[in-house]
N, C-alpha and C positions, 0 to 999 in steps of 0.2 A: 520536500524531498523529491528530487528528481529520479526515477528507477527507468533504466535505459535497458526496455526489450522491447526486441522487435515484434510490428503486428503478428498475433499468431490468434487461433480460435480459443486452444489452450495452454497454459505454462504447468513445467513439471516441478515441484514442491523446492528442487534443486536447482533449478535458476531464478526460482522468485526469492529463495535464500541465499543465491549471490546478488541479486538485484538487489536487494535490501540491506547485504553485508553482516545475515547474521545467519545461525545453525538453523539446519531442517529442523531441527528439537522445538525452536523457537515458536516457529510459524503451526507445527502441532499444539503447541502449549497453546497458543493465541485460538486457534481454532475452537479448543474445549472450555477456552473459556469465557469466549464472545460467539454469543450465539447469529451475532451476524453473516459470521464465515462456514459459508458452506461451501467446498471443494464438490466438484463428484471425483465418484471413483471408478477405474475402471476395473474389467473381470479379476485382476490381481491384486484389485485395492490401492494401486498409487494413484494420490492425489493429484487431478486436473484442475489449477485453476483458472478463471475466470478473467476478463478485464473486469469485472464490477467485481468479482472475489480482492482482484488488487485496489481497487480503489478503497474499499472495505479493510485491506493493509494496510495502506499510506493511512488512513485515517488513524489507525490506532497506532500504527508507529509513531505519528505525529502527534497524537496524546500519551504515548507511555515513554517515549525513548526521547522526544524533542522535548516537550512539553513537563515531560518528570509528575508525570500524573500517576496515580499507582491502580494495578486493574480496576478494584473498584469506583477509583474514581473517575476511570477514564468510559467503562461501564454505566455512570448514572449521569456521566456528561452527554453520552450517545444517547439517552432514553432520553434526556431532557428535551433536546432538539434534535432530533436526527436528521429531517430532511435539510435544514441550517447548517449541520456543523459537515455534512457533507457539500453542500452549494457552497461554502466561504472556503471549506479544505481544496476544495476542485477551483475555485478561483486564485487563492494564492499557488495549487500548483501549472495553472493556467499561467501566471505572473512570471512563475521560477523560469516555465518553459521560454516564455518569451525572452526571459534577462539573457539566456544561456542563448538564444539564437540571436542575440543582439551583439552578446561576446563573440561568438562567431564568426558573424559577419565583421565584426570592427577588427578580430584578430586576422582577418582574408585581405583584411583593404590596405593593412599596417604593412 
């Protein structure tokens, strides 16, 4: 999954839920239920996330919503291997990245 935001320190809960193309409700639900996702908060309590809070995203979006894994399973596939199933997730999105700047370029030359 490719999620197109630009560098920033941090993202607000409402563009990491367009970035992802699903409800703020969603990315709450995932928070409480994967204890990997820690946002902070600021004095008013909206959620600031993180680049390693999104990578922590793409992972489980890519086991609950690609992959059709169901929480807990997608849950005791992360304890199984965690620092694995993050290096191979960050390599294939490493791949995607590349494919999309490959289109790119070949759609600039055409």
């Amino acid at each position: 999954m490719h999620v197109n935001l630009p560098e920033k320190r941090y993202y607000k809960i409402g563009e990491v839920a367009k970035a992802f193309d699903v409800n703020t409700s969603l990315i709450r639900f995932w928070e409480n239920e994967f204890t990997i996702l820690k946002p902070k908060k600021n004095k008013k309590g909206n959620r600031l996330f993180t680049h390693d809070d999104l990578q922590n995203l793409k992972l489980i979006y890519h086991l609950v919503k690609e992959k059709g894994f169901t929480l807990d399973g997608a849950r005791k596939k992360m304890k199984e291997n965690p620092e694995g199933m993050v290096d191979k997730h960050q390599i294939i999105s490493n791949l995607e990245n590349i494919k999309q700047e490959l289109i790119n370029i070949k759609n600039h030359l055409s």
